[in-house]
TIROSE-43129 format. One record per atom (N, C-alpha, C): atom name; y, z, x; residue number from 1. Coordinates in steps of 0.1 Angstrom, whole numbers, plus 5000, padded with zeros to 4 digits. Example, Ala and Ser with C-alpha at 12.3 -4.5 7.8 and 13.67 -1.06 7.14 Angstrom:
BEGIN
PT,N,4943,5078,5132,1
PT,CA,4955,5078,5123,1
PT,C,4967,5078,5132,1
PT,N,4978,5071,5128,2
PT,CA,4989,5071,5137,2
PT,C,5000,5079,5129,2
# end
This chain:
BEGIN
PT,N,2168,6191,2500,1
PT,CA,2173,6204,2497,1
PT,C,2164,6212,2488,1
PT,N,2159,6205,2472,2
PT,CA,2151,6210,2464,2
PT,C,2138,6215,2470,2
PT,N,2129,6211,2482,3
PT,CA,2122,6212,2492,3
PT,C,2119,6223,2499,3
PT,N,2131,6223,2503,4
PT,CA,2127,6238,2512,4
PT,C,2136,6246,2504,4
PT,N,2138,6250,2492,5
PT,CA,2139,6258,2485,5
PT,C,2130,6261,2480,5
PT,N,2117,6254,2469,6
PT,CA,2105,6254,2471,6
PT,C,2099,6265,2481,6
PT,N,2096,6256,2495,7
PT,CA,2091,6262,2504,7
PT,C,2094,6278,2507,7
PT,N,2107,6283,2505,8
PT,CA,2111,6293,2507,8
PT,C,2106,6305,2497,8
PT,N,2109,6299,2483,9
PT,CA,2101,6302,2471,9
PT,C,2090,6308,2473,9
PT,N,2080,6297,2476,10
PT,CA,2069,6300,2478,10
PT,C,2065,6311,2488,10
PT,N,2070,6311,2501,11
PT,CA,2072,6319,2509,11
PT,C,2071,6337,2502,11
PT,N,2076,6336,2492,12
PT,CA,2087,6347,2492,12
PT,C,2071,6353,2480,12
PT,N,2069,6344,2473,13
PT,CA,2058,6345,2461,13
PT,C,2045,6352,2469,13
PT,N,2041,6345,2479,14
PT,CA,2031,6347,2484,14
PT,C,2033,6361,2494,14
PT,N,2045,6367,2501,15
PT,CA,2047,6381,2505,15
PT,C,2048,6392,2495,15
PT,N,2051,6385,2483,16
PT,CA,2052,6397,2474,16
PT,C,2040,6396,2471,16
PT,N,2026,6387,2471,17
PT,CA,2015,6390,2464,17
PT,C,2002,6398,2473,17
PT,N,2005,6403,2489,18
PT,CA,2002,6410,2497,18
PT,C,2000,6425,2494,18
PT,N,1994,6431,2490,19
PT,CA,2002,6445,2482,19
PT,C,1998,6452,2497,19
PT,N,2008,6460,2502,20
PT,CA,2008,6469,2515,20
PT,C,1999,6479,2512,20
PT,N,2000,6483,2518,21
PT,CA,1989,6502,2522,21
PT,C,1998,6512,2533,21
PT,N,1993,6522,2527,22
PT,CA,1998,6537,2535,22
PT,C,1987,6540,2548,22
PT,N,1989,6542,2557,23
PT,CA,1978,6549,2569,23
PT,C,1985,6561,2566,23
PT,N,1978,6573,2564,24
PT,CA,1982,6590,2563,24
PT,C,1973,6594,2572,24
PT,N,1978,6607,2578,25
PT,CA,1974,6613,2590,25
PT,C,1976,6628,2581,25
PT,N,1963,6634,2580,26
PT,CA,1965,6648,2573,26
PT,C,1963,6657,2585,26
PT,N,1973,6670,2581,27
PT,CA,1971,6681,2592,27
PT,C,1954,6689,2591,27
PT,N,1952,6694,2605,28
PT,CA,1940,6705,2603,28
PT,C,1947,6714,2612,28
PT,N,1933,6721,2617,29
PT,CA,1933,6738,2623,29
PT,C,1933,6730,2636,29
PT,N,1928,6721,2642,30
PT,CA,1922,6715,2653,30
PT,C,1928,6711,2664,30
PT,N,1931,6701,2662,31
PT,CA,1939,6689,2671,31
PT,C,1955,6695,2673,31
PT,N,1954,6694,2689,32
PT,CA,1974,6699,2694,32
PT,C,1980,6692,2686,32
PT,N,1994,6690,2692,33
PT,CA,2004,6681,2690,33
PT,C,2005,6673,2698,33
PT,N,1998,6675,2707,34
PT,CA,1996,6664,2723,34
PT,C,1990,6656,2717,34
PT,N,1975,6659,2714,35
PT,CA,1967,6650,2709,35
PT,C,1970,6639,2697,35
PT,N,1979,6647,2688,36
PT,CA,1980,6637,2677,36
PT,C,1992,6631,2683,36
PT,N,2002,6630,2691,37
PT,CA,2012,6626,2694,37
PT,C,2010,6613,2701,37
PT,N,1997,6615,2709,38
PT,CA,1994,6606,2724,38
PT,C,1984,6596,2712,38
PT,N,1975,6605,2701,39
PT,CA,1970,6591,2695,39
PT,C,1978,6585,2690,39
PT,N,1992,6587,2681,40
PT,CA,1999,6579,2674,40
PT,C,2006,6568,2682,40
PT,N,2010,6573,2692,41
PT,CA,2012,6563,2706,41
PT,C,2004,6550,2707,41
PT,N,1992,6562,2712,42
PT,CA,1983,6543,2718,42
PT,C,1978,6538,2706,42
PT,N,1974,6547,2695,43
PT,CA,1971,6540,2684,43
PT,C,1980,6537,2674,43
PT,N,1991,6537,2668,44
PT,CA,1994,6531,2662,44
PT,C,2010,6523,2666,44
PT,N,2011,6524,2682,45
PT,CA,2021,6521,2689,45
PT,C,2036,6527,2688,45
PT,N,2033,6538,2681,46
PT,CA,2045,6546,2678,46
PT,C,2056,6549,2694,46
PT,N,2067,6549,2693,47
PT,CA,2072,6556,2702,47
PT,C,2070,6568,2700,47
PT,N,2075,6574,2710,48
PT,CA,2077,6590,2716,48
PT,C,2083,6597,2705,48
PT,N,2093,6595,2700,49
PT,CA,2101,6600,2696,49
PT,C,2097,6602,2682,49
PT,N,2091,6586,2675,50
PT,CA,2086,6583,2662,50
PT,C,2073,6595,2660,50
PT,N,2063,6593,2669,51
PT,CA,2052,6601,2671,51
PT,C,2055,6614,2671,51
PT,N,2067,6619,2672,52
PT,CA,2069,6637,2675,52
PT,C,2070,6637,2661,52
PT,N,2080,6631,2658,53
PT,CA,2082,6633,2640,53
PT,C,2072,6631,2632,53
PT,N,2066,6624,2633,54
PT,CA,2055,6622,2623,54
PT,C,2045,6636,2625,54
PT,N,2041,6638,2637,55
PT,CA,2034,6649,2639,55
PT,C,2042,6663,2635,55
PT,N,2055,6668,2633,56
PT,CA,2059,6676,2627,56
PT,C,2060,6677,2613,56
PT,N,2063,6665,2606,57
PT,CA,2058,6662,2592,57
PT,C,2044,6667,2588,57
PT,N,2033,6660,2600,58
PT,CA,2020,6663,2592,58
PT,C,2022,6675,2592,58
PT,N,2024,6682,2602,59
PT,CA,2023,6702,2606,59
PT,C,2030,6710,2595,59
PT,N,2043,6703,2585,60
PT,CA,2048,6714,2577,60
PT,C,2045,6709,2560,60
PT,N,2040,6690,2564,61
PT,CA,2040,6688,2548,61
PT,C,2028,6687,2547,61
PT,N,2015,6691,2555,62
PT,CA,1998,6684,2554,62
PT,C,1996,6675,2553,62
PT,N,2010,6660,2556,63
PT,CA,2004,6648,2561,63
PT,C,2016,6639,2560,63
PT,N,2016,6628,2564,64
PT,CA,2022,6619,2568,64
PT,C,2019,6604,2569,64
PT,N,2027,6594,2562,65
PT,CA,2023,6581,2565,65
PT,C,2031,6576,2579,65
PT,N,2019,6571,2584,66
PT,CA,2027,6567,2600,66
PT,C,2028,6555,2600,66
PT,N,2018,6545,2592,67
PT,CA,2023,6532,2597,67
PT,C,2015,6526,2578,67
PT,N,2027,6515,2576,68
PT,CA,2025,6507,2564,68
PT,C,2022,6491,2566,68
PT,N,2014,6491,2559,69
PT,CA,2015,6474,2562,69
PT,C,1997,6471,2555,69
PT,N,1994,6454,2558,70
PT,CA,1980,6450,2552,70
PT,C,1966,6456,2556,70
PT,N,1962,6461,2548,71
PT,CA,1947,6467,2548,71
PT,C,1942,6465,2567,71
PT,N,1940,6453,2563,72
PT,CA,1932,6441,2575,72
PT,C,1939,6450,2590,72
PT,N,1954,6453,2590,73
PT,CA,1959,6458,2604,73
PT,C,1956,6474,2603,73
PT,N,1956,6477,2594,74
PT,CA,1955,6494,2593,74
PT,C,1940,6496,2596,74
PT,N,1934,6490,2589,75
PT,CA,1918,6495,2592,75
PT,C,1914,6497,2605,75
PT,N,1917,6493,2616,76
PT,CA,1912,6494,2632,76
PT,C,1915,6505,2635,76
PT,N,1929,6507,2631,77
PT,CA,1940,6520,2633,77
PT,C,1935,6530,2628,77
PT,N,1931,6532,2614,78
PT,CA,1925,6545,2610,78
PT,C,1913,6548,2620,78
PT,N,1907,6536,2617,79
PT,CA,1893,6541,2625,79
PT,C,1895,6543,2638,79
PT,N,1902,6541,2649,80
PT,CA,1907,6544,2659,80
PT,C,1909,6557,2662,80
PT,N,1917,6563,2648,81
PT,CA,1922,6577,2645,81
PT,C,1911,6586,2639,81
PT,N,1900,6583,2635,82
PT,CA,1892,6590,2628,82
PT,C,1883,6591,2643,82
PT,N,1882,6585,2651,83
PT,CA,1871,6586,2664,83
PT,C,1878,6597,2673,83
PT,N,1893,6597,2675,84
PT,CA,1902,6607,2680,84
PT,C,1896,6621,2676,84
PT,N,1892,6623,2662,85
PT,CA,1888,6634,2655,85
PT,C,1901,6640,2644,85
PT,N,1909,6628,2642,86
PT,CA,1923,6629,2634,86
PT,C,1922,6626,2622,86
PT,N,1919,6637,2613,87
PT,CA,1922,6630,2598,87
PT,C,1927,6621,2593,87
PT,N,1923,6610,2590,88
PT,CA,1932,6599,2586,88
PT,C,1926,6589,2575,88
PT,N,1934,6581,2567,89
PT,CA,1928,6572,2553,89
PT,C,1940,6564,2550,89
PT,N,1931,6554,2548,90
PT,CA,1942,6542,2538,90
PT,C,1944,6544,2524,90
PT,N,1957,6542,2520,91
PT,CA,1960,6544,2506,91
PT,C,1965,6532,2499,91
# end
């Protein structure tokens, strides 16, 4: 029992010592709402629905975190979104 309490411990030590990141998507003059909608889709797997909001966010607040999590997964994603021609950075 003392064991896999332990283990769970541990578990728990080592997710808290991960520190997350922001992917932000800042508005411009440029890009529709198609375009940022359809990249948040294939790029950061958003649904439809997720992807509308986020894109109305960026359009009234000048930006939006769309997707959180480790450096390592976000980095493809930005850069994925930066080739789109979509402002975008890890925070």
């Amino acid at each position: 029992m003392a064991l896999e309490f332990e283990t769970e411990l541990e578990t728990l030590v080592v997710e808290e010592l991960v520190e997350k990141k922001d992917l932000i998507v800042f508005n411009d003059d440029f890009n529709t709402f198609d375009h940022v909608i359809e990249s948040l889709i294939k790029v950061c797997k958003h649904e439809i629905e997720q992807a509308e909001q986020c894109t109305w966010i960026i359009h009234y607040n000048g930006k939006c975190q769309v997707k959180r999590g480790e450096y390592e997964k976000l980095e493809p994603m930005c850069t994925a979104l930066l080739e789109r021609g979509i402002t975008a950075e890890i925070q």
